[in-house]
C-alpha positions as CSV (number, residue, x, y, z in Angstrom):
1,X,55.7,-2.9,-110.7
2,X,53.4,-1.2,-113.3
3,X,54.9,-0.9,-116.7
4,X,53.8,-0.4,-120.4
5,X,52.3,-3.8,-120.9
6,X,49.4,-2.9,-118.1
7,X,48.2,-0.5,-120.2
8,X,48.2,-0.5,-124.4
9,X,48.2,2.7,-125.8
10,X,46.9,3.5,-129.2
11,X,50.1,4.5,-131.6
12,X,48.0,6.6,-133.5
13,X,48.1,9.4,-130.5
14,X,50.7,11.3,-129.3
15,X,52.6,10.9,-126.4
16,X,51.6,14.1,-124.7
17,X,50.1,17.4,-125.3
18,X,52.3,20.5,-127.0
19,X,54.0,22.6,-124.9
20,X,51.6,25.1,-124.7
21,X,49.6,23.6,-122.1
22,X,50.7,24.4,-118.4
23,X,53.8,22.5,-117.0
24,X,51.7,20.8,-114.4
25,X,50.3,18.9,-116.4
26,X,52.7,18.4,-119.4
27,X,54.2,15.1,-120.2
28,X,51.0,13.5,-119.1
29,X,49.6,10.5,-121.8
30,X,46.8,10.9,-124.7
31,X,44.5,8.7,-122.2
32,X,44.5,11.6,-119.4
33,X,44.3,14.8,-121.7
34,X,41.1,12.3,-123.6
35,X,39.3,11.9,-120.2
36,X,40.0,15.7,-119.6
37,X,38.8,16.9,-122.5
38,X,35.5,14.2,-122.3
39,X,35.0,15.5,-118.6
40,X,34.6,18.9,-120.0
41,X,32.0,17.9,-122.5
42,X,30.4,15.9,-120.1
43,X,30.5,18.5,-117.2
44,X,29.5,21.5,-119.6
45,X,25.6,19.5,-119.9
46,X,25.7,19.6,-115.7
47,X,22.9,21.9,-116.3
48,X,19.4,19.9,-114.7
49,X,21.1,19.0,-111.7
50,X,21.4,23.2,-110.3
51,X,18.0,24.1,-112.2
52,X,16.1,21.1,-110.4
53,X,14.1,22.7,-107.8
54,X,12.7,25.2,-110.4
55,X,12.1,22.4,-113.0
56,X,9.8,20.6,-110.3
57,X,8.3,23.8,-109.4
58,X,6.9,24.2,-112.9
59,X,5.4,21.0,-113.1
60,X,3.4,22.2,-110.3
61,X,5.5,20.0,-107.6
62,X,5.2,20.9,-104.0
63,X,7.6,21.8,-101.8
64,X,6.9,18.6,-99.9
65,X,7.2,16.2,-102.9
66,X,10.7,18.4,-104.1
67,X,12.4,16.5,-101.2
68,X,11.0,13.3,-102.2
69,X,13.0,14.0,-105.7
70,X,16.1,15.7,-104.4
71,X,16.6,12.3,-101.9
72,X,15.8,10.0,-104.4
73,X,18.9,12.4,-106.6
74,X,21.3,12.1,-103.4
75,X,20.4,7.8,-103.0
76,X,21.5,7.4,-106.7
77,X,24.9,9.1,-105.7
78,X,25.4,6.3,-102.8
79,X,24.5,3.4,-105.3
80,X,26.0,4.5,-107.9
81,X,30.0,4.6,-106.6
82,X,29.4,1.3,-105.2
83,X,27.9,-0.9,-108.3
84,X,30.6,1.5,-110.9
85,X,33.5,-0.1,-108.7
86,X,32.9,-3.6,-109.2
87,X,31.8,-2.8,-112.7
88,X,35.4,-1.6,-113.7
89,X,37.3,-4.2,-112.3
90,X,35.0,-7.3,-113.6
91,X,33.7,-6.2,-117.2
92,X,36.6,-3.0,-117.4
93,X,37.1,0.7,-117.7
94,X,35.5,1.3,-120.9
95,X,31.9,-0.8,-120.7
96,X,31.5,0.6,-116.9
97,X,31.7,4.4,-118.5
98,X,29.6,3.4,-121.4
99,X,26.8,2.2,-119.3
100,X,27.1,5.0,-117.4
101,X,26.7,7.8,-119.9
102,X,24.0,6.0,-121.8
103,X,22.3,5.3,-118.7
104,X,22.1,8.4,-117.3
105,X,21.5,10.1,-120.7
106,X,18.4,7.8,-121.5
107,X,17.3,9.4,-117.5
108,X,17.7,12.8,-118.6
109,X,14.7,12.0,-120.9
110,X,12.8,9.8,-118.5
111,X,12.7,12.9,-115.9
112,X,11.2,15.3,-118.4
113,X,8.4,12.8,-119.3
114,X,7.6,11.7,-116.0
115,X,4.2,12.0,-115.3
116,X,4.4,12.1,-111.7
117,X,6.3,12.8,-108.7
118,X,7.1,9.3,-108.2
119,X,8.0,8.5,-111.5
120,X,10.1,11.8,-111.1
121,X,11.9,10.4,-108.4
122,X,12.8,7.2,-109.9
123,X,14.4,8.8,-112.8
124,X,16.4,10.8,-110.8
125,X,17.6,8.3,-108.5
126,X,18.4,6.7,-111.7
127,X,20.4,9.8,-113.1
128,X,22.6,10.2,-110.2
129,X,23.1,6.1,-110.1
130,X,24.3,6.3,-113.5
131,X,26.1,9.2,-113.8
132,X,28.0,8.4,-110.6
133,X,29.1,4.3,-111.7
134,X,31.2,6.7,-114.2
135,X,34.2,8.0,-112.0
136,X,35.6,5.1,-110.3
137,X,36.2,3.7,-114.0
138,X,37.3,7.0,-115.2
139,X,39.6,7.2,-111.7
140,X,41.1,3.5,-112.2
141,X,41.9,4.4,-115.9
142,X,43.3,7.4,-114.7
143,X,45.3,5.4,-112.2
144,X,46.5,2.5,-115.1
145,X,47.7,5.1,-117.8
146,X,50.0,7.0,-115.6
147,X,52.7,5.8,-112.3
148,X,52.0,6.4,-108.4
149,X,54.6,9.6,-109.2
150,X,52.1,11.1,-112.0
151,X,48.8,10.4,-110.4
152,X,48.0,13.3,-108.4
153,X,48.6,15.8,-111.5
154,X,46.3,13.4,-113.6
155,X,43.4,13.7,-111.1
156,X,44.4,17.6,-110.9
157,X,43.7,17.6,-114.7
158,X,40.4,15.9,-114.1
159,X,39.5,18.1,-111.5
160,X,40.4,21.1,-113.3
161,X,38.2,20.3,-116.4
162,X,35.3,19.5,-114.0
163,X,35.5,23.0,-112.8
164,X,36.1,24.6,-116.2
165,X,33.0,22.6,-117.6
166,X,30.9,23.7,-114.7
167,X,31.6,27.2,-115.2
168,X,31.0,27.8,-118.2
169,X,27.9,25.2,-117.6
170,X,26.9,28.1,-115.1
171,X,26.8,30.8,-117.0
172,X,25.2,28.4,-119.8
173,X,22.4,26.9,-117.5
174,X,20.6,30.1,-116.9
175,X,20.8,31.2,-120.3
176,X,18.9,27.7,-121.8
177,X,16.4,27.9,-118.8
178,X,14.8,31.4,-120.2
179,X,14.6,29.8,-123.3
180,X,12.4,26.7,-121.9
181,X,13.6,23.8,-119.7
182,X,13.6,21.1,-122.5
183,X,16.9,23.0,-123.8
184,X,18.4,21.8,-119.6
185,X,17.4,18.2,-120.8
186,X,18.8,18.0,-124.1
187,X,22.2,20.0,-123.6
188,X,22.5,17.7,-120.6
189,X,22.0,14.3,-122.6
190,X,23.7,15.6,-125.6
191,X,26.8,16.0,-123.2
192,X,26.8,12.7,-122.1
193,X,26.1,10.9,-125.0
194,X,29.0,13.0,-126.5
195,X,31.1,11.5,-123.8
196,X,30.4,8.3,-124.6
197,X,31.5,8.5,-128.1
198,X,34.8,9.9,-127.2
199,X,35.2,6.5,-125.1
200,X,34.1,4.4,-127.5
201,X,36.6,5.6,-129.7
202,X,39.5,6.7,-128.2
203,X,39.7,5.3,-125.1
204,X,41.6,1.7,-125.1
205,X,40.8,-0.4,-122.7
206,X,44.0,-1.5,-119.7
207,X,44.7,-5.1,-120.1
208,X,43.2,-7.1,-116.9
209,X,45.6,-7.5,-114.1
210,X,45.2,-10.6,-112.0
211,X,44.9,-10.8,-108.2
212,X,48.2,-11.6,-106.5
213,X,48.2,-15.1,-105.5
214,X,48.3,-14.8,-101.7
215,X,45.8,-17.5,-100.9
216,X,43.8,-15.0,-100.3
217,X,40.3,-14.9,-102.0
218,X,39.4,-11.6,-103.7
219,X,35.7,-11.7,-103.8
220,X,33.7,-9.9,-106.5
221,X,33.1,-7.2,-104.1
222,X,34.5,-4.8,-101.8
223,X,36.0,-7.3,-99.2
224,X,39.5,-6.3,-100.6
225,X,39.0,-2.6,-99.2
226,X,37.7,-3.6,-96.2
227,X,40.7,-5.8,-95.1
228,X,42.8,-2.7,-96.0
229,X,43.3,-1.1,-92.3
230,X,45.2,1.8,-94.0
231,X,42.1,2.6,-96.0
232,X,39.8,2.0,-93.6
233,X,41.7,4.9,-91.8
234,X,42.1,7.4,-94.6
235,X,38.6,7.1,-96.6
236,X,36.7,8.3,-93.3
237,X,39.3,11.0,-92.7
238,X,38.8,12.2,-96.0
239,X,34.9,11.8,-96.0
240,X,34.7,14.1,-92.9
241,X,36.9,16.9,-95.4
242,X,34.9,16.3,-97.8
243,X,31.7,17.1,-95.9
244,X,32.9,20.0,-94.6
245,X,33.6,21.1,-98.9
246,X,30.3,20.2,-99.4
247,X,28.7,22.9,-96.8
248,X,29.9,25.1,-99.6
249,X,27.3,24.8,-101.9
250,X,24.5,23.7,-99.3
251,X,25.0,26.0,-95.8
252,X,26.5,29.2,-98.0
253,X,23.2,29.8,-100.4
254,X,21.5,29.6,-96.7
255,X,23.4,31.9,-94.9
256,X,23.2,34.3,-98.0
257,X,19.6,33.8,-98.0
258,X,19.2,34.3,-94.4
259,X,21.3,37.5,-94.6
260,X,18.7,39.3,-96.7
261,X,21.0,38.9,-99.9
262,X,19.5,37.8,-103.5
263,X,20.6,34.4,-104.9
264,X,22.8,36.3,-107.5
265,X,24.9,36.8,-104.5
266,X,25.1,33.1,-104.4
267,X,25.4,33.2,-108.3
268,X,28.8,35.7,-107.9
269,X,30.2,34.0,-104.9
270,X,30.5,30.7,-107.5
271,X,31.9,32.7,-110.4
272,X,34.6,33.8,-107.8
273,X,35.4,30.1,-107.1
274,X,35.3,29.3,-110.6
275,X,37.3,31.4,-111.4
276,X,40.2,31.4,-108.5
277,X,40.3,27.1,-109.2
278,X,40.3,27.5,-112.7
279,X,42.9,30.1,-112.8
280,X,45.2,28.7,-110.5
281,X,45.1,25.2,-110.0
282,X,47.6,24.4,-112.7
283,X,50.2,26.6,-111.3
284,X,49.5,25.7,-107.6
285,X,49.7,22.0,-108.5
286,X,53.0,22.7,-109.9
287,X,54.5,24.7,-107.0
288,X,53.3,22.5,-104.3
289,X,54.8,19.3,-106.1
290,X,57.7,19.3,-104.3
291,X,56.2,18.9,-101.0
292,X,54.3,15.8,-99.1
293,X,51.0,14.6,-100.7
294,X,49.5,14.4,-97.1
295,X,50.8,17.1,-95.5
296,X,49.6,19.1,-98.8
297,X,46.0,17.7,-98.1
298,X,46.7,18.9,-94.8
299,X,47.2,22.4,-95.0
300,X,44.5,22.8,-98.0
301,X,41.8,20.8,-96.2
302,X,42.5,23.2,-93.0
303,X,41.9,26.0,-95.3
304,X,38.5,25.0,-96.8
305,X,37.3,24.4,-92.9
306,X,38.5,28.0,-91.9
307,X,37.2,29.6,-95.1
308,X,33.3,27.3,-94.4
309,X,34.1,28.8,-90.6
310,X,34.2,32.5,-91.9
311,X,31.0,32.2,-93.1
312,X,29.8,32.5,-90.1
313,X,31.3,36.1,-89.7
314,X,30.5,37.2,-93.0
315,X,27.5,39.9,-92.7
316,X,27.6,41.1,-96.3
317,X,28.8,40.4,-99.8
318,X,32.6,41.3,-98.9
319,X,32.8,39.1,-95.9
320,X,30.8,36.1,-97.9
321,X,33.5,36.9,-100.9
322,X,36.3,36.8,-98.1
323,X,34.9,33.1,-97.0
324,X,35.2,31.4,-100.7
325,X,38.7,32.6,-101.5
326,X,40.0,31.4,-98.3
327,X,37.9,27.8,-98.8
328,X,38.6,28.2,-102.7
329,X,41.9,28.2,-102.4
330,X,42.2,25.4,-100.0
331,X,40.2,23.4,-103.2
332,X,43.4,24.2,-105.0
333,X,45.4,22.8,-103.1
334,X,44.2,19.5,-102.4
335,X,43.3,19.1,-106.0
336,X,43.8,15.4,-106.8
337,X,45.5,14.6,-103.7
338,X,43.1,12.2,-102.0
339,X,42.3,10.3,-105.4
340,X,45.9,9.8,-105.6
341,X,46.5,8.4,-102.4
342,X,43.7,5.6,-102.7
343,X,44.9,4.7,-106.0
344,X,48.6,4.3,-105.0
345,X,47.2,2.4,-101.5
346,X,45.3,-0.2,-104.2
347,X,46.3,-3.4,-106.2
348,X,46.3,-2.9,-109.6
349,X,43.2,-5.6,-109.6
350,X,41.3,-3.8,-107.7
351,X,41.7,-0.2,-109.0
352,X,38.0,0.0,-109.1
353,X,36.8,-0.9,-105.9
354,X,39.3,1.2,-104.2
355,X,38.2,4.4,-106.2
356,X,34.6,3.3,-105.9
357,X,34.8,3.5,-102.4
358,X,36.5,6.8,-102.1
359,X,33.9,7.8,-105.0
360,X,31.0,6.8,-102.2
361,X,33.2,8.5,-99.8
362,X,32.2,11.6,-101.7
363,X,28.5,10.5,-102.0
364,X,27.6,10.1,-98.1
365,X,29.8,13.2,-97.8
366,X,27.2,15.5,-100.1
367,X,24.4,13.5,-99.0
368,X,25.5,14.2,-94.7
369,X,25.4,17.9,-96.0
370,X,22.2,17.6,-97.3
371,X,20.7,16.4,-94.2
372,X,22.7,16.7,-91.3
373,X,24.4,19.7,-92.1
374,X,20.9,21.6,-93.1
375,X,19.5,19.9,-90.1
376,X,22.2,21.3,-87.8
377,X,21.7,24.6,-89.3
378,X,17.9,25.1,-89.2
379,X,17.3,23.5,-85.3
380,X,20.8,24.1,-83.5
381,X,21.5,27.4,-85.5
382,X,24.4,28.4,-88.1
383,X,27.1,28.8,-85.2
384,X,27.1,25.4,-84.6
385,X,27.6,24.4,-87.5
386,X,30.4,26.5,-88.8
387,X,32.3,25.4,-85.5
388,X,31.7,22.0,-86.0
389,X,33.0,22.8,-89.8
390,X,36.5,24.5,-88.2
391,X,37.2,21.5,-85.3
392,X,36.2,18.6,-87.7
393,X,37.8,19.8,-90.5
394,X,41.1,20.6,-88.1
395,X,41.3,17.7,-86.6
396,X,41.0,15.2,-89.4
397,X,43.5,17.1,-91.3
398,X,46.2,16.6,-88.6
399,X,45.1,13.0,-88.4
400,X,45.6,12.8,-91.9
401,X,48.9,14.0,-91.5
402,X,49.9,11.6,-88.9
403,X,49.8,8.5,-91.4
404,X,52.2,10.1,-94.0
405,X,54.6,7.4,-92.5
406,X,52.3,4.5,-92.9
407,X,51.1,5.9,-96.4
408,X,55.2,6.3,-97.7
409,X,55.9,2.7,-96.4
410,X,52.6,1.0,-97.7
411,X,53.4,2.9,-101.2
412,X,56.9,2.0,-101.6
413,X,56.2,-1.4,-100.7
414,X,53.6,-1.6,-103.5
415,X,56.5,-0.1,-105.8
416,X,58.5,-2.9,-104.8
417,X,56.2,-5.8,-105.5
């Protein structure tokens, strides 16, 4: 049973943010609303990431050696979920976040120097290693400062300042790279660094739980996810979703491109999103509350596959603007859902591994867009992949839904214990 003594709290803070904040998220701890407010820091610097193609392109970088760079960028985002899991649970929280901002800020820099394309890719392998060991710590702490009955509106909160930092980052980004790409660099390290400070001050650390003694061993790795059948279930169900989210920003700018339309089509259809999630993901988390976690994740995962299907259809700016509502607001609605689940599904000792592996979930889920989905797209043609998008999407959805039962009784077991 988790209580106050698994997780010290500073007495200095308050207990929860003032009423004026949306009632979603109110009675939430100082922990959350610090990690919220760090992520937005942190996520208004996402600025070299989006501008990376036309960094390399003036350093004179083919479009050969660009791939060479962007797969080194998607690698770092399978290693990095992986290492930051084991990191959390054996040296904690704090340290695993730490070495993850400064790591990834000290990359920023190493990428702007590099002399070569090589050199290039190594720093941005090491970029997206780094900056990715940082959520399955900030997901476990997440997980330690609140109960199983709070967690999904705590990873809402996160969610919701990732997207309010990358909005305005957005709108920032193009702004700094008219003014000279070194500004992309130093906004985006500043961030981070900034981030690293707010943990290093006023994030406390969760006191260590110790493995159940079940004469089981534990391992120092993720042996204690993979004898979890229940997880092994729902983390491949939930990787398949969140492939199918991740055509949004790799298939749409090529079906707007292939439509004859300029990228600041592409550049409006995100502000719609941004702005639809930001604006309504606090009330919608609030109204769907009531209802079944799963069956929630359900319905919103089924809308993000119809709304990638439509794309298909769409043969102008209103049809491509019809397409993101419809998958936007399917984003809404699963907001925090799946980060929730794994983190009721996992002992309190191994927090970190069971959010690092849903965290690498989301990395071979980007990095199958990447590839297979641009692959499918370019040699079996755009149909086939937007169908594929509707039945996979579909169908793990309803077999998502079929272990609410399983889910319930594992997590009011874990309550028990």
């Amino acid at each position: 049973m988790e209580g106050p003594t698994e997780f010290q709290q500073s007495p200095r803070m308050p207990s929860s943010m003032p009423s004026l904040v949306p009632s979603s998220f109110r009675g939430l701890p100082p922990v959350v609303w610090t990690i919220f407010a760090g992520t937005i820091v942190n996520r208004l610097g996402y600025l070299v990431t989006p501008f990376l193609v036309f960094f390399l392109a003036s350093r004179g970088v083919t479009g050969a050696e660009t791939s060479y760079v962007l797969g080194a960028l998607g690698a770092g985002n399978l290693l990095g979920p992986a290492v930051g899991g084991i990191l959390a649970d054996r040296i904690g929280r704090r340290p695993t976040m730490l070495i993850g901002l400064v790591g990834a800020s000290a990359a920023q820099g190493a990428l702007f120097l590099a002399p070569g394309v090589w050199t290039m890719a190594a720093a941005a392998m090491l970029i997206s290693a780094a900056g990715s060991t940082v959520s399955p710590a900030a997901y476990a702490l997440l997980a330690d400062a609140v109960d199983s009955e709070r967690r999904r509106r705590a990873y809402a909160l996160f969610g919701w300042g990732v997207n309010i930092g990358t909005a305005v980052a957005g709108i920032l980004g193009g702004y700094l790279a008219a003014q000279g790409y070194w500004l992309l660099f130093a906004v985006d390290a500043g961030s981070m660094l900034v981030y690293a400070l707010v943990v290093a001050v006023r994030l406390p650390e969760p006191r260590r739980t110790k493995p159940a003694r079940n004469g089981q061993k534990d391992g120092i790795g993720y042996g204690v996810v993979l004898r979890d059948r229940l997880a092994l279930l729902l983390l491949p169900l939930f990787g398949v979703q969140l492939f199918v989210y991740s055509l949004t920003e790799v298939a749409l700018p090529l079906a707007i491109h292939d439509s004859g339309l300029s990228p600041a089509v592409y550049g409006a259809m995100a502000a719609v999103n941004a702005v639809l999630v930001v604006a309504l993901q606090p009330f919608v988390t609030a109204w769907l509350s009531r209802f079944p976690q799963l069956a929630v994740q359900g319905a919103g995962s089924t809308l993000i596959a119809l709304g990638v299907a439509l794309t298909g259809l769409a043969d102008g700016i209103a049809g491509y603007a019809v397409s993101v509502v419809v998958w936007s607001l399917g984003e809404v609605v699963v907001a925090g859902i799946a980060a929730g689940v794994v983190a009721n599904l996992a002992p309190a000792h191994a927090r970190g591994r069971y959010q690092g592996a849903f965290s690498w979930t989301w990395g071979v889920a980007r990095f199958a867009a990447l590839t297979l989905g641009v692959a499918t797209y370019t040699t079996l043609g755009p149909s086939v992949l937007w169908w594929t998008a509707l039945v996979a999407g579909t169908a793990t959805s309803l077999a998502t839904v079929a272990l609410t039962a399983r889910v319930n009784a594992r997590t009011a077991h874990e309550l028990a214990a």
